[in-house]
N, C-alpha and C positions, 0 to 999 in steps of 0.2 A: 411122651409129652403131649398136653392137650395143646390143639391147632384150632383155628376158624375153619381151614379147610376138612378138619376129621371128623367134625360133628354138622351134619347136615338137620338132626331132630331138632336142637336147640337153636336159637337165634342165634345168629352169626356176632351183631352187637354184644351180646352177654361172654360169649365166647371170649372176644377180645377183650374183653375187660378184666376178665379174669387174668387171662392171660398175658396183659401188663400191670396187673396189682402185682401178680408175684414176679414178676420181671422185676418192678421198684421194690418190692422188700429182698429179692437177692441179693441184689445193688448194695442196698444198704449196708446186708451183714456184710458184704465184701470188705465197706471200708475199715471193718475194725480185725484188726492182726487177732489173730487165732489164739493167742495166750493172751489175749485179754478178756474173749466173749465170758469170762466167768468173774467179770467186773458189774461191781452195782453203780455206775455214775449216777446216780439219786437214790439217798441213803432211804425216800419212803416205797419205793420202788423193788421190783425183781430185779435180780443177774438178768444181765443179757439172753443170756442160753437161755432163759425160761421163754423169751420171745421166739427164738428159733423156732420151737416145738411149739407153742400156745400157736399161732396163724396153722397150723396146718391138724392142730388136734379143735380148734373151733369150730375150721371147717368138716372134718367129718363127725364133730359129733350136731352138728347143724346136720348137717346131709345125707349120712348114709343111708338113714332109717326109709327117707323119701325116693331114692335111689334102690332102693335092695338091692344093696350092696352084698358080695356073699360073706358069709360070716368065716368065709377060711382066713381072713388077715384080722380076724381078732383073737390071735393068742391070748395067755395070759398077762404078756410082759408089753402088749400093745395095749392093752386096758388102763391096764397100771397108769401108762405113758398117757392116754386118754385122757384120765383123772386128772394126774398132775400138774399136765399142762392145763387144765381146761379155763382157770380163771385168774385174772389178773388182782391185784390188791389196790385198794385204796385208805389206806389207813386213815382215822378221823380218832383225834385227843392226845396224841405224842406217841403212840405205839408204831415202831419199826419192825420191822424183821428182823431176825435173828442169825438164818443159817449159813451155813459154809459151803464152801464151791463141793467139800469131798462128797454133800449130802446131793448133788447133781449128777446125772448120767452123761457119761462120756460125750464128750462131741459125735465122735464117732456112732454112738447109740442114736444121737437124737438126729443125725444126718440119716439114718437109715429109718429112720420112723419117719420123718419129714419124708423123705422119697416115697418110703410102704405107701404111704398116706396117699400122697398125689397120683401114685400108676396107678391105687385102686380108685377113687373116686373120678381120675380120666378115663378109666375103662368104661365105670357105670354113664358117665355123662356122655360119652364116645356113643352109645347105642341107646341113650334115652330116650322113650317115646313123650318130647315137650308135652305135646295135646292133649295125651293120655294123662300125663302126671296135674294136668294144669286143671285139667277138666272134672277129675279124679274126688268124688264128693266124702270119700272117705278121708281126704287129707284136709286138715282146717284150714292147710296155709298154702299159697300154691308153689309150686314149683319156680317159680320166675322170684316169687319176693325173695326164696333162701337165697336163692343165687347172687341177686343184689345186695344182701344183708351181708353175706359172704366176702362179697367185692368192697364196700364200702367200708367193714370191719377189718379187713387188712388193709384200704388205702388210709383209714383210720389210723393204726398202727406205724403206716410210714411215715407217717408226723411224726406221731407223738415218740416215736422210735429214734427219728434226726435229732428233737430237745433231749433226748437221751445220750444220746450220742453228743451233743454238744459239748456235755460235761465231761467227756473223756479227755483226756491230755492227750494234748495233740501228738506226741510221738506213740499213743498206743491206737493210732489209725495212718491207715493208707489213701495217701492224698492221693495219688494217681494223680490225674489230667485236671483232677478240680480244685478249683480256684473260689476262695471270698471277693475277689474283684468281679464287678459287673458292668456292662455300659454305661449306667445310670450314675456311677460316683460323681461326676463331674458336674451333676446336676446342680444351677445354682440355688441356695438358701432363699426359698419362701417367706415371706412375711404373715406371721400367725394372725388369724383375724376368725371372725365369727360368724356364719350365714344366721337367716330370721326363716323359722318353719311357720307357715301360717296354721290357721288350725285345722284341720281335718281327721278323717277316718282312714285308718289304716286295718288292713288283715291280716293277722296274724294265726299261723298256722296252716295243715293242708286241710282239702275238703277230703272225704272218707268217701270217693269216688269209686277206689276201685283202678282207676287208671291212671294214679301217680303214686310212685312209692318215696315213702318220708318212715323215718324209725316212730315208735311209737309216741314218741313226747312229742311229736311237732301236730299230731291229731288233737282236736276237730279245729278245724277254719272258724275264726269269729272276729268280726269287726270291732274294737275300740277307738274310741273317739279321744284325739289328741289335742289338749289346749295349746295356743301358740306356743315357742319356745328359742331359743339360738344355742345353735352347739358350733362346736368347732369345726373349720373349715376341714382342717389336717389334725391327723392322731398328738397326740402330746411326742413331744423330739426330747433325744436323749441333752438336747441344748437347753431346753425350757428347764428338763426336770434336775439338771444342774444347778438352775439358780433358786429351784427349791431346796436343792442339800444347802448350798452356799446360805442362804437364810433361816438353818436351823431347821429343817423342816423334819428330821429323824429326833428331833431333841424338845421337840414342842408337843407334850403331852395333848393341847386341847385339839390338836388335828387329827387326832385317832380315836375309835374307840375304847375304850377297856379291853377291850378283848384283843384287838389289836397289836395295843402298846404291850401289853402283856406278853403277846409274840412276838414282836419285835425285841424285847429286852431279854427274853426268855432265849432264844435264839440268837440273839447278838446281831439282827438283821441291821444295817447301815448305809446298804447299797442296793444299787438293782442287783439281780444274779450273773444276768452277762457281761456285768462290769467289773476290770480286775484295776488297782491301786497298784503302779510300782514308783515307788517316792512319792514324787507330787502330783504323779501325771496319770490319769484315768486311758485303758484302753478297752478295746471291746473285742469280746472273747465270742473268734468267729467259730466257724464248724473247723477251717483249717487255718486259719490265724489270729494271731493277736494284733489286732488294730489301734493303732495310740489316736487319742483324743485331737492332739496335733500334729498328727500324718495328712499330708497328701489329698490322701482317702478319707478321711476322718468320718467316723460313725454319729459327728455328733446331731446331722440332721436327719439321721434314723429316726423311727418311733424307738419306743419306750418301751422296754418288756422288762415288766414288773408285777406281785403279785396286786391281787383285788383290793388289801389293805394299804398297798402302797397308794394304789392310784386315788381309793379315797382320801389318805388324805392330803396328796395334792391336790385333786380338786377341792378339798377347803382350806387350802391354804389359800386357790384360786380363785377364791368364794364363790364357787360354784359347786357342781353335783355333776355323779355319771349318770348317763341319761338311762331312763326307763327300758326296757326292752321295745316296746310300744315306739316310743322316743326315738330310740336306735334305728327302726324298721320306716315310719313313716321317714325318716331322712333319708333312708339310704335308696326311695323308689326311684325308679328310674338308672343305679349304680350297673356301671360297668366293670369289670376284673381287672384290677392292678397284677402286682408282684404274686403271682399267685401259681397253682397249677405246676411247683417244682420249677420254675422259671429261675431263682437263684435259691444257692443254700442262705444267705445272709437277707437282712432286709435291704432296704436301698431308699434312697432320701424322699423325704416326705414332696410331693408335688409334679414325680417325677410318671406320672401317667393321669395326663389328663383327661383321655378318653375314658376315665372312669369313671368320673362324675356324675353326681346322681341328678337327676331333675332340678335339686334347689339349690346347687352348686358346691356337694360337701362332697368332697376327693375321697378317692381310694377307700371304699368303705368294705370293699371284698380281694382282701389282698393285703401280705406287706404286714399282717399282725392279727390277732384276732381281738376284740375289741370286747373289753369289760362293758358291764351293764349294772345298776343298782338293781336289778331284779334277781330275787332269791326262785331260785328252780323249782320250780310247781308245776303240776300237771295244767293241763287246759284242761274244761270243764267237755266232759265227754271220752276221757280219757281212760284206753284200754291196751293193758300191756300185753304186749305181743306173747303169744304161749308158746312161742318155743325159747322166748329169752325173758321172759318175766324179768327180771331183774336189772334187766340194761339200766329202766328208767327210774323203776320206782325206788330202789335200793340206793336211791341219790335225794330223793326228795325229805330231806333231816333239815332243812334250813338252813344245811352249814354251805353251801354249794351256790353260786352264781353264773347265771347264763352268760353265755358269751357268745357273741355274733358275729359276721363278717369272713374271716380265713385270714392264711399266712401261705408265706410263698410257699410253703409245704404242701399246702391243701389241693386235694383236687377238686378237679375243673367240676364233678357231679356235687360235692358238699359245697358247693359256692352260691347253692339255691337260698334264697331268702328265709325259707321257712325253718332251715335247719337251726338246731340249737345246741350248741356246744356248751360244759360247765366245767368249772373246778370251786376246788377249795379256795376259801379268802386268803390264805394265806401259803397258798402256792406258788413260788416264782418261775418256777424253768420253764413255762410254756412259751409258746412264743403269742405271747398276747399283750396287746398296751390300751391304749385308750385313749377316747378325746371326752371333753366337757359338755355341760351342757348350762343353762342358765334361763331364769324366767324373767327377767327384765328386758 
């Protein structure tokens, strides 16, 4: 097993990092019972098992080549594995998946390829000469960026793995010691109000230094100049967007687009996703419970995780708009980390961490959800895809895809930097992202 103490070549920092990304994605698969991992809880999604294997077959076909790795652990049936695993799906126009658990390799198979995997590339990292590989003019990329790409692509995955998990029914995971309650429930209910952004310039993106690393869409650094504006204090609460349903707001064609309404009807969408209906009474479907609306605990001053189509069109019910990315970023200067950093599996009520607050007084803007944006995903002007992952960015940039900003208590503490940019689909609900408003009056 790799250590901080075993590798004196490499930075000690990267060391550990690694070294607790796969500590939290262990974690993770622990909590689902073993005759489940060959469950799809999101029908646009892979089985479970295909993550087991994808984190540890990323990582060495990212690394080995940089590493000279010896090519004695690449059999045939480790290639195979290689391939298989190597890319995740996104589907775009109604297209699912198809296959069956029997077309998957044994747990057992893919436990041993996850291990192959890791004792080879801890050996190579164990005696890597850093300075040599870093300094190394024949490698285009250096040595330190894989290794971050590496770490941040599996703490990547321990999100977006939890809203995966989310949808599993709770008796086919193991709750162990954890718990959906947290400190914070008792926190009393906020009163929703509007801060006033004056007008300025904001920077959006990294500078191509050399001495920060950002994945390829968040390059090149450039200033935009933002007209005054008010957004919301706090993210939209599962209380507000209640008295959107209550007001027709799923059955009012002009709040939507076409394209929209059309998935919503097509789909039969009526509700947020983590919201379950038993009789009258709405509860909130935590990672280990179900939460009633009128408990104790009640969810109902949570944010709001719903897709990009939902959230527009409560903000035109609200006659307002989701703010710009621009918009998003000049409000959140000066923001400190909420609910964030794996701090709870659930979110936790809007207001309940003040020292988040950004400069112009808008709460919790990294942390507690990730937060939609009316900006469709495009490059910045200067923009160059990374050559050993061509594809991360640009095989998103369709139009059909919207930035998103901020974090969720999933996220870690390194993607909680300003510049980073998360996307999905408009009509994605399972992430854990909600939204606030924004308004030019």
């Amino acid at each position: 097993m790799l250590t901080a103490e075993k590798s004196l070549a490499i930075p000690r920092e990267m060391i550990e990092r690694i070294v607790d990304a796969r500590r939290r994605s262990d974690a993770l698969f622990d909590i689902v019972r073993s005759d489940s991992l060959y469950d799809r809880p999101i029908p646009e999604r892979h089985r479970i098992i295909f993550y087991v294997g994808h984190l540890e077959a990323f990582d060495w076909n990212l690394l080995h080549e940089t590493l000279r790795v010896s090519s004695s652990r690449t059999s045939s049936s480790h290639v195979e594995l290689d391939r298989l695993f190597a890319f995740g799906i996104d589907p775009v126009g109604g297209g699912l998946p198809t296959d069956v658990p029997s077309e998957w390799p044994s747990l057992a198979t893919v436990r041993n390829y996850v291990s192959d995997v890791r004792n080879s590339l801890d050996a190579a990292l164990a005696t890597a000469d850093f300075d040599a590989a870093r300094m190394d003019a024949s490698r285009s990329t250096p040595l330190s960026t894989l290794l971050q790409v590496a770490t941040e692509h599996r703490l990547m995955h321990v999100e977006t793995l939890a809203y995966m998990l989310h949808r599993l029914p709770l008796d086919r995971k193991i709750r162990g010691e954890f718990s959906s309650e947290s400190a914070f429930l008792s926190h009393p209910p906020v009163i929703p109000e509007m801060i006033s952004v004056p007008e300025g310039a904001v920077t959006l993106g990294l500078p191509r230094d050399g001495k920060t690393f950002g994945w390829d869409n968040e390059y090149e650094a450039h200033a935009e100049q933002v007209p005054p504006f008010q957004i919301d204090r706090y993210k939209v609460t599962n209380r507000q967007y209640l008295e959107f349903m209550a007001d027709g707001g799923y059955e009012n064609k002009s709040l939507w687009s076409e394209d929209d309404w059309n998935w919503k009807n097509v789909q039969a969408v009526s509700h947020p996703a983590f919201w379950e209906r038993r009789g009258d009474a709405w509860s909130w479907r935590g990672m280990f419970d179900l939460i009633p609306f009128d408990s104790e605990s009640s969810p109902q001053d949570w944010p709001v995780y719903v897709s990009h189509a939902e959230a527009s069109a409560y903000a035109r019910w609200a006659g307002k708009s989701l703010p710009t990315e621009a918009q998003w970023q000049r409000a959140a200067i000066g923001a400190g980390n909420g609910n964030a950093d794996f701090l709870c599996w659930d979110p936790t009520p809007i207001g309940s961490f003040p020292d988040s607050r950004s400069s112009f007084g808008v709460d919790e803007m990294a942390g507690n959800g990730w937060e939609w944006t009316s900006t469709v995903f495009v490059p910045f002007a200067g923009f160059e895809p990374f050559p050993f992952y061509r594809g991360y960015s640009a095989d998103f940039f369709d139009g059909k895809h919207f930035v998103m900003k901020g974090g969720s208590s999933r996220t870690a503490a390194g993607m909680l930097r300003p510049s980073f940019r998360n996307w999905f689909q408009a009509h994605y609900q399972y992430a854990y992202v909600g939204f606030r408003c924004v308004s030019w009056s």
